[in-house]
C-alpha positions as CSV (number, residue, x, y, z in Angstrom):
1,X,31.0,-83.1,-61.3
2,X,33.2,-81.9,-64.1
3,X,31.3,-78.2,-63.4
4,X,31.7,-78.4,-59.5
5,X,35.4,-79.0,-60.0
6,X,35.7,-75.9,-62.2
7,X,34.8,-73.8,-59.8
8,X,36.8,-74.8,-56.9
9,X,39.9,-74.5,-59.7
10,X,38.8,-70.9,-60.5
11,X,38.2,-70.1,-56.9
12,X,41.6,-71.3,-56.1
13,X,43.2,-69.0,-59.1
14,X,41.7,-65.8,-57.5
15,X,42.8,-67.0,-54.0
16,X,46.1,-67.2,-55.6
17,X,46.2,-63.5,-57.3
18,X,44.9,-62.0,-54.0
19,X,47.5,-63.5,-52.0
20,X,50.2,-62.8,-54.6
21,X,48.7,-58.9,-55.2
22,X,48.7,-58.6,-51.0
23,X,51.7,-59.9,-50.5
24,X,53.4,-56.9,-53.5
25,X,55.6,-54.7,-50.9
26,X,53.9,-51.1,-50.5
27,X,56.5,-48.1,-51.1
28,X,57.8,-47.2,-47.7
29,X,58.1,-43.1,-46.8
30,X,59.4,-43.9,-43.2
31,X,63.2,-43.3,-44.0
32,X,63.1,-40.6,-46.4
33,X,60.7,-38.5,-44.6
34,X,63.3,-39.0,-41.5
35,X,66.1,-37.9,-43.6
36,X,64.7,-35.2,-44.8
37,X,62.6,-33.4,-42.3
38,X,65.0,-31.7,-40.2
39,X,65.6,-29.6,-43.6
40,X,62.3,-28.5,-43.7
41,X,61.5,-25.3,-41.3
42,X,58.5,-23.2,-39.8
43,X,58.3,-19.6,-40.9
44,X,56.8,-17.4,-38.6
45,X,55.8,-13.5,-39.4
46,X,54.5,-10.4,-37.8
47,X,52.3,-8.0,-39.7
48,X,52.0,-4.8,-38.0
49,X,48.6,-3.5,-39.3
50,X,46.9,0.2,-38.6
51,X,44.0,0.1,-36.2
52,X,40.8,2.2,-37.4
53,X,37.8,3.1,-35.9
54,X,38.6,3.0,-32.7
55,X,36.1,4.3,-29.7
56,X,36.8,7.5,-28.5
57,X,35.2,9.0,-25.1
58,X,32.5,11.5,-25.2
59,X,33.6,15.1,-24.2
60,X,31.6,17.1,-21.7
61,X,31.2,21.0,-20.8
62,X,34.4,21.8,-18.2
63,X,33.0,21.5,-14.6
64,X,30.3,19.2,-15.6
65,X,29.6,16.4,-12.7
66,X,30.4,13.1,-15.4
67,X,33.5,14.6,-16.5
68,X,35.6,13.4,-14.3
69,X,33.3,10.0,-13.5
70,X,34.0,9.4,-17.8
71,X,37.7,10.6,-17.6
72,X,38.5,7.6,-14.8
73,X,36.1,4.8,-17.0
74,X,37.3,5.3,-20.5
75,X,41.3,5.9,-19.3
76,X,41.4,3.0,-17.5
77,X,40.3,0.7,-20.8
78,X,43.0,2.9,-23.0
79,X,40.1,4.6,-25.0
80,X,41.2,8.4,-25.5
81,X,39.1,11.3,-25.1
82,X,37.5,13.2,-28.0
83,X,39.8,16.8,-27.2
84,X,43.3,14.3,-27.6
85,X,44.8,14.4,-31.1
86,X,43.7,11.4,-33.4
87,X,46.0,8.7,-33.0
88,X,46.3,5.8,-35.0
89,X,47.2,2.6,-33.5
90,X,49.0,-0.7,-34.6
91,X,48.0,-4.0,-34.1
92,X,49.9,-7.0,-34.7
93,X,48.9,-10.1,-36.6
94,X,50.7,-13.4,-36.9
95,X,51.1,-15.6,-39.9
96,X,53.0,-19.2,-40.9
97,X,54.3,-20.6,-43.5
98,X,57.1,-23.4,-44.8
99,X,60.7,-23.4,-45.7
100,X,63.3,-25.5,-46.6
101,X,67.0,-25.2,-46.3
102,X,69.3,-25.1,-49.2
103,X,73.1,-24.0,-47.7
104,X,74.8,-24.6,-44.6
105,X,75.3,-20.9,-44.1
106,X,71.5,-20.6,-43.2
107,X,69.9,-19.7,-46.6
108,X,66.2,-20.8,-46.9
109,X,63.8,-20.6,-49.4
110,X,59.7,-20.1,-48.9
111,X,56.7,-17.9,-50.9
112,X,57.2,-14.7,-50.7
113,X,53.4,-14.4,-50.3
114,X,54.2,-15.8,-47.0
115,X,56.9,-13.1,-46.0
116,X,55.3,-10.2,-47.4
117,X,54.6,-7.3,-45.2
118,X,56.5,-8.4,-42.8
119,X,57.8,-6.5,-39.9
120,X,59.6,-9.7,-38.6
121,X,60.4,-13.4,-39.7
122,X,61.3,-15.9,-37.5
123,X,62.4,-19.3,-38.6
124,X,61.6,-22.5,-36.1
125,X,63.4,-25.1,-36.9
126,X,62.5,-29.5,-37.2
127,X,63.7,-29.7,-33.1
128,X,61.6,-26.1,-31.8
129,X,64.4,-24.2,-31.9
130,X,63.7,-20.8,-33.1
131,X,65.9,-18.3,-35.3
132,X,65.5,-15.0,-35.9
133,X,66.0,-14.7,-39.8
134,X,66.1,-11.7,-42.3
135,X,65.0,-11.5,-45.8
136,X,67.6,-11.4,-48.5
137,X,65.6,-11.1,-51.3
138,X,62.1,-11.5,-52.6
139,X,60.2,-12.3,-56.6
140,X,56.6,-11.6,-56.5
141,X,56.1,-12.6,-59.9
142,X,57.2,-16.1,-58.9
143,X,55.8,-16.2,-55.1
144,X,59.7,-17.0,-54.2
145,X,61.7,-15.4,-51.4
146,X,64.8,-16.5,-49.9
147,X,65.9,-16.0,-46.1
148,X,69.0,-15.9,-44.4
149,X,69.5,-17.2,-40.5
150,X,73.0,-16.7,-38.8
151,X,73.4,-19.4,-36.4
152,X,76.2,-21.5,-35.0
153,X,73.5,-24.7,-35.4
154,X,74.5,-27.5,-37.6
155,X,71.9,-27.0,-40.8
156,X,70.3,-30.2,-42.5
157,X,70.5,-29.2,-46.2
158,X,68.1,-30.3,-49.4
159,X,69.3,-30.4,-52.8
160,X,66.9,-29.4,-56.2
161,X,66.0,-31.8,-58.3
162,X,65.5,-31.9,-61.8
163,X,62.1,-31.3,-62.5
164,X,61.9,-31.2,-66.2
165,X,62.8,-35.1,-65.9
166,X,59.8,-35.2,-64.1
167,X,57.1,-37.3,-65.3
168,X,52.9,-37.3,-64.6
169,X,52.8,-40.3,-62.4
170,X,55.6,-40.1,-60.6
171,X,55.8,-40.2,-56.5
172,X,55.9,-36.7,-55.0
173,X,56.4,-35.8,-50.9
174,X,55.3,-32.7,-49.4
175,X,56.7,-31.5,-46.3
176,X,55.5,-28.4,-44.1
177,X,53.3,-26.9,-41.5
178,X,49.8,-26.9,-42.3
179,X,47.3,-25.4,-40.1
180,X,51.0,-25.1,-37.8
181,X,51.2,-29.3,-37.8
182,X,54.6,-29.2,-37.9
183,X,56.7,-31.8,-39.7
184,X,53.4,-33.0,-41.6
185,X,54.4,-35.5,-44.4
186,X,51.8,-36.3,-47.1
187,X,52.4,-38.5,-50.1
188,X,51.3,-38.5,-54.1
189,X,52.0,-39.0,-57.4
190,X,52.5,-35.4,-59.8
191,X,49.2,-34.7,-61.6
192,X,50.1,-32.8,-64.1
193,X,52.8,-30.7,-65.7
194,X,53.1,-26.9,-66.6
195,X,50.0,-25.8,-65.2
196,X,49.1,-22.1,-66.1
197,X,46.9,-20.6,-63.1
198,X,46.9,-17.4,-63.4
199,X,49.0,-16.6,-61.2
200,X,51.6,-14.5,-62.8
201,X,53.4,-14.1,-66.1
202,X,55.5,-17.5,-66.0
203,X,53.2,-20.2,-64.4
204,X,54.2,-23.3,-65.1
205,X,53.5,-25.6,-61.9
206,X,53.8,-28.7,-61.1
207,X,50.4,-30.2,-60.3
208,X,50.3,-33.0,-57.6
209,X,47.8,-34.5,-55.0
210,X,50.0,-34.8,-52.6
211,X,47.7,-33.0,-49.5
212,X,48.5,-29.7,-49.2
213,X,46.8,-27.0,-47.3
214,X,47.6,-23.7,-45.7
215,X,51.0,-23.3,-43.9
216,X,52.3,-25.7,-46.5
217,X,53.3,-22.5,-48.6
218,X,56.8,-22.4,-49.3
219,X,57.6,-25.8,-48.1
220,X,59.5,-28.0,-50.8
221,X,57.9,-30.9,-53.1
222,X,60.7,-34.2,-53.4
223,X,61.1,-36.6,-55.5
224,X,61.5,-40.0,-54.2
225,X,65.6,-39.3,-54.6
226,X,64.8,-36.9,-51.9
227,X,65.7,-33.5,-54.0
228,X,63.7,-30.7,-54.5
229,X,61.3,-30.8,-57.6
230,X,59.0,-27.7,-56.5
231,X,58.2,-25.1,-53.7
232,X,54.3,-25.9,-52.5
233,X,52.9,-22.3,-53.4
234,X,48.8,-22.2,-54.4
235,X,45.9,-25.0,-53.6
236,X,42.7,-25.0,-55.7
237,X,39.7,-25.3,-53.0
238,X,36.1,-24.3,-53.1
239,X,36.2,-25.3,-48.7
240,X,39.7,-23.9,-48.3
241,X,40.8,-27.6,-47.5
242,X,43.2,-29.7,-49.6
243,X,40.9,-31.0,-52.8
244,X,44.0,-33.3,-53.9
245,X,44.8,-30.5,-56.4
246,X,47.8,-28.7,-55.2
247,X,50.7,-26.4,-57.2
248,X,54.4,-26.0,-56.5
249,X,56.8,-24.1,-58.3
250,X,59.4,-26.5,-60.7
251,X,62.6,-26.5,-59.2
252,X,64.2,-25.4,-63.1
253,X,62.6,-21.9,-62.4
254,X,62.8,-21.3,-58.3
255,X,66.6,-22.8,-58.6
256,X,67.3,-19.9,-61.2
257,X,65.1,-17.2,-59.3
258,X,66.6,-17.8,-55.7
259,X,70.0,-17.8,-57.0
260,X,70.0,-14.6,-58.5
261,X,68.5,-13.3,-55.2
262,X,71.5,-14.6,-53.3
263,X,73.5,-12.9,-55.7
264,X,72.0,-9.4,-56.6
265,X,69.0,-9.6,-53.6
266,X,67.0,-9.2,-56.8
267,X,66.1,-11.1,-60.0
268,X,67.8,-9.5,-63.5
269,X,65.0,-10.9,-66.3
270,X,65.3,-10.9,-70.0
271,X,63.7,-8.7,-71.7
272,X,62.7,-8.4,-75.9
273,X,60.3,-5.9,-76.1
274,X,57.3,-7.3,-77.8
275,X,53.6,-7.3,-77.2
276,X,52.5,-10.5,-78.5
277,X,49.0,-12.7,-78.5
278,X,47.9,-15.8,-78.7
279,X,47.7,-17.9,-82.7
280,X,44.5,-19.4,-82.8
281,X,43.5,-21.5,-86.0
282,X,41.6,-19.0,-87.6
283,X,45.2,-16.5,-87.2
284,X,47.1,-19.6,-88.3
285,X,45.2,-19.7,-91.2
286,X,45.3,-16.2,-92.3
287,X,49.0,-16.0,-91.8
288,X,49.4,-19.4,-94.0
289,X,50.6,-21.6,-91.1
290,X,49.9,-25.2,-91.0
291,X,49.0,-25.0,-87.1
292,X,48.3,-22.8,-84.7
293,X,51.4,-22.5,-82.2
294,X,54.2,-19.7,-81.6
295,X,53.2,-16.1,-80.4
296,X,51.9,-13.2,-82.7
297,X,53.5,-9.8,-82.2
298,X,50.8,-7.5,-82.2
299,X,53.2,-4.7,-81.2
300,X,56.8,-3.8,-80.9
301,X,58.3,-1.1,-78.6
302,X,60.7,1.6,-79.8
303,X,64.2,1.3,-79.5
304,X,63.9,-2.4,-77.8
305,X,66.0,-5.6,-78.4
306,X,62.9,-6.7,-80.4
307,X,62.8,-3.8,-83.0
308,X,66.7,-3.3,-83.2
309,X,66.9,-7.1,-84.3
310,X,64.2,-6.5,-87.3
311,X,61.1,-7.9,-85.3
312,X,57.6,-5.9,-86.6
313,X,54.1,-6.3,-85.7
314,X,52.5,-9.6,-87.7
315,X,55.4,-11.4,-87.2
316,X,55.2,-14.8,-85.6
317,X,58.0,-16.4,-83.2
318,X,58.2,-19.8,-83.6
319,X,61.4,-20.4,-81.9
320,X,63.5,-18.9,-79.5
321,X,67.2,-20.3,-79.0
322,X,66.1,-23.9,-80.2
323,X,63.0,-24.3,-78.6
324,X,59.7,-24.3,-80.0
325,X,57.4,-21.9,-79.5
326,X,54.2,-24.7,-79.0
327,X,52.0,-22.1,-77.4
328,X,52.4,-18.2,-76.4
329,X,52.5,-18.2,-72.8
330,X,55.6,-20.7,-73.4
331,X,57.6,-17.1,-75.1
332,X,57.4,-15.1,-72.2
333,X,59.3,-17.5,-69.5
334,X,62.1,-18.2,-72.1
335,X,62.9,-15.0,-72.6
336,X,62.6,-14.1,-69.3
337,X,65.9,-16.6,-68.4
338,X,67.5,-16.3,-70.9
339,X,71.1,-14.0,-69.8
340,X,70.9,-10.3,-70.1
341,X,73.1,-9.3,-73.4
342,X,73.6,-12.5,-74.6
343,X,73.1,-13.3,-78.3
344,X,69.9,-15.2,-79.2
345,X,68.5,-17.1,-82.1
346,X,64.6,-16.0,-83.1
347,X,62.9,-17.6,-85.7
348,X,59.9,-15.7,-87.0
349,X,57.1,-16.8,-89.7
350,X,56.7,-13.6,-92.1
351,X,54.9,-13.3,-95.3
352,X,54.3,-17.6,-95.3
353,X,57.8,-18.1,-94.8
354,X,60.4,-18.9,-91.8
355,X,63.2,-16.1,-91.2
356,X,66.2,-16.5,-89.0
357,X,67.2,-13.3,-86.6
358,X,69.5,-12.6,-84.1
359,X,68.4,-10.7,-81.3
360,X,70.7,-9.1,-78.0
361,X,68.7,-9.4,-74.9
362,X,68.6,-6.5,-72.7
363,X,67.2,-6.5,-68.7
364,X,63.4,-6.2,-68.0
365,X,62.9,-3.3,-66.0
366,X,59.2,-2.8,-64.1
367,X,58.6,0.4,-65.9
368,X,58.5,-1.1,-69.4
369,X,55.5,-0.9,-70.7
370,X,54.5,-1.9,-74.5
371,X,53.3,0.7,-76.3
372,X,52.1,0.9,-80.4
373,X,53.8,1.4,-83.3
374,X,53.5,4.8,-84.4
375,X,51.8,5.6,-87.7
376,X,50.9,8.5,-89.9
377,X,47.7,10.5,-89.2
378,X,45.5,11.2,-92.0
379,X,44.8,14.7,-93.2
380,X,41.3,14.0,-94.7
381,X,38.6,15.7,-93.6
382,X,35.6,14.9,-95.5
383,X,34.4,11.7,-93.8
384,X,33.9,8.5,-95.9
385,X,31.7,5.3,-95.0
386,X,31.0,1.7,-96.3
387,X,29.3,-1.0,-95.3
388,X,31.3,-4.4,-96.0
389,X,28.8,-7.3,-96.5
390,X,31.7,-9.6,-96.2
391,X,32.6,-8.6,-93.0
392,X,29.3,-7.4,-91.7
393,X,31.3,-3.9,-90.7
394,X,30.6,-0.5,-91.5
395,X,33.6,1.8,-91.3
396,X,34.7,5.5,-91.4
397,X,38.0,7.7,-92.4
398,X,39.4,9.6,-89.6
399,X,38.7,12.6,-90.1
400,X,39.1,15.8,-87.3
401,X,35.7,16.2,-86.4
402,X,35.6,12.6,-85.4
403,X,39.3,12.2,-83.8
404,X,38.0,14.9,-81.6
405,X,34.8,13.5,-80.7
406,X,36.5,9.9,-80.2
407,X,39.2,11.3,-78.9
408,X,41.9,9.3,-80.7
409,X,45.3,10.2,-80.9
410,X,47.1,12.7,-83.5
411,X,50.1,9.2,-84.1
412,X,46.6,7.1,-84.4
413,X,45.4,6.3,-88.4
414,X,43.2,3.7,-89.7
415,X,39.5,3.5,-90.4
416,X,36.7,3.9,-87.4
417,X,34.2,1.0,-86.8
418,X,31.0,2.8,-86.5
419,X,28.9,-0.7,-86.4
420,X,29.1,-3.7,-86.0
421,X,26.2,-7.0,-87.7
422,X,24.8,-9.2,-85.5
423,X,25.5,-12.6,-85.8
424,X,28.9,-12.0,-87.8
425,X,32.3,-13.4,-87.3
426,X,33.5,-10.4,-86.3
427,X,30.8,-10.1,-83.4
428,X,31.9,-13.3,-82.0
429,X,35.6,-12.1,-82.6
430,X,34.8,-9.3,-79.8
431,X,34.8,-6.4,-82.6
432,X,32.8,-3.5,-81.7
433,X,32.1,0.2,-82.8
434,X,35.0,2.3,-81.3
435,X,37.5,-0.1,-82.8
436,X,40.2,1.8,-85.1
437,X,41.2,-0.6,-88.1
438,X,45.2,0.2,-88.7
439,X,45.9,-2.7,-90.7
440,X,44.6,-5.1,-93.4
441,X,46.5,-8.1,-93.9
442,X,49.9,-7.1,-92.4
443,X,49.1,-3.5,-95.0
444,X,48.4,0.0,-92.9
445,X,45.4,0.9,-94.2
446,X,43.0,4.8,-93.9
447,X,41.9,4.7,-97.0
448,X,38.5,3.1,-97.7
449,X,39.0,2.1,-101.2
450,X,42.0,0.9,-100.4
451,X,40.2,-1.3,-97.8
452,X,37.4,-2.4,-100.3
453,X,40.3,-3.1,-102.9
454,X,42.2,-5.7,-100.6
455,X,38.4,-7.6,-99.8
456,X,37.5,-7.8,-103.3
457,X,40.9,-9.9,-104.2
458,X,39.8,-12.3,-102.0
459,X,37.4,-13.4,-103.4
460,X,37.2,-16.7,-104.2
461,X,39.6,-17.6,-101.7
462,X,39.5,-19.3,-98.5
463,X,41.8,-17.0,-96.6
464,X,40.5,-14.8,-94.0
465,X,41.1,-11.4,-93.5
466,X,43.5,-10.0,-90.6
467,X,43.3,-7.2,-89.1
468,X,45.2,-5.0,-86.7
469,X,42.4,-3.3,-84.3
470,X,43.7,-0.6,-81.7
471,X,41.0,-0.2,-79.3
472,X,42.1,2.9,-76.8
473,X,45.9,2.0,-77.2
474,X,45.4,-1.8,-76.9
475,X,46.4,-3.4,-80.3
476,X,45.7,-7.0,-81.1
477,X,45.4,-8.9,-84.4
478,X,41.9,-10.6,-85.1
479,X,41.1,-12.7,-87.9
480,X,37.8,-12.8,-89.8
481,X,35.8,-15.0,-92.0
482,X,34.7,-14.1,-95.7
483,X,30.4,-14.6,-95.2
């Protein structure tokens, strides 16, 4: 009896939590979508593409009986005859996109993946109204554009949010045009934070699972405060359908971007003039750092912010105006907003030990390009060779015969890999014969005593070696294991 009473009790209990769990109110979207769709916007292009092979008529002898029978057949369906000049036609293609509307005076932002190419933009609005809109300024190294309307309409305006504040978790709405569904509202949580895809040089997304598909790009990612954390931009999808994994640009980088192209119709970047690399633990241990984080400069380029501030090659940046360094990719977008000719704070790890510099920040323009340090050439000309058992590398001086048959620069020294051991760390490392060897542990190095000199100290130690390989111009460090 006792046993039959206990589970009536127990079924009563879960009777109970089901009721109670049922009877939790659900969030509710209705309100805020309404509020906020009428700021959201269709954006509609024209590509106007070249048409290529395109049939032409066969030509005949004058006089000849199908001539004119041809002429009549092939005119009427616009198909030119063989003797006209070669024309090249244009055909028009469509696309869509999203938007969203930041200011009254018609600004809106979208991808400019969506807009590029285009020969015109037109902007439909929540109600079907359509505007005619023209492009003030566009980032592809951000997917952002922004658009202008002129129009004596009443706009519905969206704020940005913060997203740095935002948390993985959190509720996320997406609102936009997919497949041209317009005023499509989906709802999620954000996935995951500063997501690097590959995309360009400063990813740092907002994940979310929020659906998103195609013609969502460029629409706008709120918070539940109804501001704008991120611009929908990229979808990861084997079937080209939303997966649940979706990308939108954080609102602390696309606020930045589109202002500056309201402003100057272009964006003005920082730039420091380094080439730099990723620390891995076997660099971190070579340079004496407890952890790998901050970004190795493999190169610095002449006359650049970076080298007038003291910056060299083997330096690592561990902080740049009061933030950490925690991973390399991390260097590039702080520099990159940081205020043309403003004063900034570096600090760099150098010979085991931190170093503070100051560094004046000067504007990245697109035709920058990092190029190596330039060193003394060697003027030896009787070749030398050893094989390094430690290292599993055999390597040459530089001598004429074999900068001429390499073809390596005059400014180029070091010592030639001519081979590398199987099953070494320095095959796994990616070294291989062609490989010039400028540097030793932070020293320049042609010499192969000198090489052998700097190994043999090592030994009984547990440091690696570093080295500075150039490999047709590209420099990069690479740290080895003693066998």
């Amino acid at each position: 009896m006792l046993r039959v009473l206990n589970i009536y009790y127990i079924s009563f209990l879960l009777l109970m939590k089901i009721s109670i769990v049922s009877s939790i109110e659900q969030p509710d979207f209705s309100e805020l979508a309404e509020e906020l769709i009428p700021s959201v916007v269709s954006v509609s292009v024209i590509i106007s593409r070249e048409t290529i092979n395109q049939p032409r008529a066969p030509q005949f002898p004058p006089g000849s009986p199908f001539e004119d029978f041809f002429k009549d057949f092939f005119e009427r369906r616009g198909i030119p005859r063989q003797n006209t000049p070669p024309q090249r036609p244009r055909r028009n293609e469509t696309a869509q996109g999203s938007g969203f509307i930041i200011h009254e005076k018609g600004l809106i932002v979208t991808n400019n993946h969506v807009i590029s190419g285009a020969s015109s933009i037109s902007v439909v609005l929540h109600d079907g109204k359509s505007l005619q809109a023209e492009l003030v300024g566009a980032d592809a190294k951000t997917d952002l554009a922004l658009l202008k309307v002129n129009t004596d309409i009443k706009l519905k305006t969206v704020k940005w949010g913060n997203s740095d504040e935002v948390k993985v978790g959190n509720w996320a709405m997406a609102i936009g045009n997919p497949f041209g569904l317009v005023n499509t509202v989906t709802v999620g949580i954000v996935s995951a934070r500063a997501r690097d895809i590959n995309a360009g040089p400063f990813d740092d997304f907002i994940q979310t699972d929020a659906s998103i598909n195609r013609g969502n790009s460029g629409g706008p990612l709120f918070n539940l405060k109804g501001q704008v954390i991120g611009v929908n931009t990229a979808i990861y999808s084997p079937s080209g359908g939303s997966v649940g994994i979706g990308f939108a640009i954080p609102s602390a980088l696309a606020e930045n971007i589109v202002e500056q192209l309201e402003n100057y119709g272009r964006t003005i970047r920082g730039w420091l003039g380094v080439r730099i690399q990723t620390v891995t633990e076997d660099l971190a241990n070579s340079l004496g750092l407890d952890r790998p984080y901050g970004a190795l400069v493999a190169s610095v380029i002449p006359n650049s912010p970076a080298e007038e501030a003291g910056i060299k090659a083997g330096d690592v940046i561990l902080e740049f105006n009061g933030s950490e360094v925690t991973e390399m990719r991390k260097l590039p977008r702080l520099v990159a907003e940081t205020k043309v000719n403003t004063r900034s704070n570096v600090v760099i790890w150098r010979n085991e030990k931190r170093k503070n510099l100051k560094v004046v920040i000067a504007e990245m323009k697109e035709e920058e390009k990092p190029a190596e340090k330039k060193v003394k050439s060697s003027d030896e000309n009787t070749l030398q060779s050893n094989f390094f058992d430690k290292l599993g590398l055999t390597l040459s001086t530089i001598n004429k015969d074999i900068r001429m048959q390499q073809n390596i620069p005059e400014d180029v020294s070091g010592l030639l890999v001519t081979k590398v051991e199987q099953n070494t760390d320095a095959e796994v490392k990616g070294i291989r014969p062609g490989d010039i060897i400028q540097e030793i542990n932070q020293t320049p190095i042609n010499d192969i005593s000198e090489f052998e000199k700097i190994i043999n100290a090592l030994n009984g130690t547990k440091k690696g070696v570093l080295l500075l390989i150039n490999r047709q111009g590209n420099i990069n460090f690479v740290a080895l294991k003693l066998n």
